[in-house]
Structure formats: structure tokens, C-alpha cells
N, C-alpha and C positions, 0 to 999 in steps of 0.2 A: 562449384556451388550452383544451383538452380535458384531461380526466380526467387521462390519463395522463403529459401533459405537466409536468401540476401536482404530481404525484407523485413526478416524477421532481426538479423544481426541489425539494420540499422536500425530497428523499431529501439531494439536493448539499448542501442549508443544512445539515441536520443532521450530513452527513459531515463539513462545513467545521468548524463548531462545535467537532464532536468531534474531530476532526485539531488543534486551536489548545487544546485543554482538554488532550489528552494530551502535546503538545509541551510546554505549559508545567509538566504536573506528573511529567515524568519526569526523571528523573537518570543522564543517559546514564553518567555516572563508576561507580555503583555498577550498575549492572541489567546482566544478560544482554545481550547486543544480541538474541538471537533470539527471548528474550521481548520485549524492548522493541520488535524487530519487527513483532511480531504484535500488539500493542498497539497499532501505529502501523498496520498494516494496517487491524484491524477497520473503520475509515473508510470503508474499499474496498469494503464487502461489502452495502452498499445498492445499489449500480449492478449487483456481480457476483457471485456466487459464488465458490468454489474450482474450479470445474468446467474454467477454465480454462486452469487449470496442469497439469490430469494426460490435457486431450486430446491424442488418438496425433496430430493438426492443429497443435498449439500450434507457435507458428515461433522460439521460443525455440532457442537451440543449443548457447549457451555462455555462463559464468558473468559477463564483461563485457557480455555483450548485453541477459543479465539484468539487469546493473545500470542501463546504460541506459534501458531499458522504464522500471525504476522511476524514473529519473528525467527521461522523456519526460513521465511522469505526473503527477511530483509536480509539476510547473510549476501544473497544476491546480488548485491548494490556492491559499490567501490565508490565513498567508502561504504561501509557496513550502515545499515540505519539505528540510529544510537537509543538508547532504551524510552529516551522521549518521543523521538519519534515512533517508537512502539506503542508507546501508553495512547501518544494522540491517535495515530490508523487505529489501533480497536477502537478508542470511541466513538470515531467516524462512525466505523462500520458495525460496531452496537448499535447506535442510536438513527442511523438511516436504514438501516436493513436486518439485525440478528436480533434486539431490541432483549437482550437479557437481564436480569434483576441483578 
């Protein structure tokens, strides 16, 4: 494995970690979803930036497609990210950056 490869698997362990530490200490009943969102996003942001939600490129188009994405993605995770955690990352990412009706 080369550098970067290695970097990149611990980036994933650490995102994992952190995705299954924040699933377990949030309380979808009381919290915002769109903070709880972004809480559940941070995860995401070892692989990627935000850069990819406000390119004029992005192939996003509409607020179901959005949701999808997110949970084309969450499959990702161990464990899987649960439909709540779905509902909250699109709002996140609706309401900071795709801003759909």
C-alpha cells in the first residue's frame, strides 16, 4: 500500500468510528434534524469537502435525488446509516448548500 492509500483507509476508520459514536450519542427525538445533520455529516469530510455541493458540475437536481445520493452513500458506513439519519444529512445539505422547495 503507498502513502496515500493508507491515508486514505485510516481517513474511512476514523470517519466509521465517528459515524457509530455520533449515531449512538444523538437523540433524534429532541435535536434539530439539520443540526443533527451536520453532525452526522462531519464524517464525510475526510474523503471530501463541501466543494462539492455548490459546483455549477454538481449533477444533483432535485430534493429526492438528494436524498438518494445520501443514501447511495450511507450504505458505506458499518453500521449502515438508518433512514433518520438520511432524512437529517439531506436537510443539512438542502438547507446549507442545494436549498430546494
Amino acid at each position: 500500500m503507498n502513502a496515500l492509500t493508507i491515508r486514505r483507509v485510516a481517513g474511512l476508520i476514523v470517519a466509521l468510528i465517528g459515524l457509530v459514536t455520533v449515531t449512538a450519542c444523538s437523540n433524534s427525538d429532541q435535536e434539530d434534524p439539520v443540526v443533527r445533520g451536520e453532525r452526522i455529516h462531519a464524517v464525510c469530510m475526510p474523503c471530501h469537502g463541501t466543494s462539492v455541493y455548490v459546483s455549477p458540475q454538481r449533477e444533483i437536481k432535485t430534493l429526492p435525488a438528494l436524498r438518494q445520493e445520501v443514501a447511495r452513500w450511507g450504505d458505506y458506513y458499518n453500521p449502515a446509516l438508518s433512514e433518520q439519519d438520511i432524512d437529517d444529512i439531506t436537510a443539512y445539505l438542502n438547507t446549507n448548500f442545494y436549498k430546494f422547495k
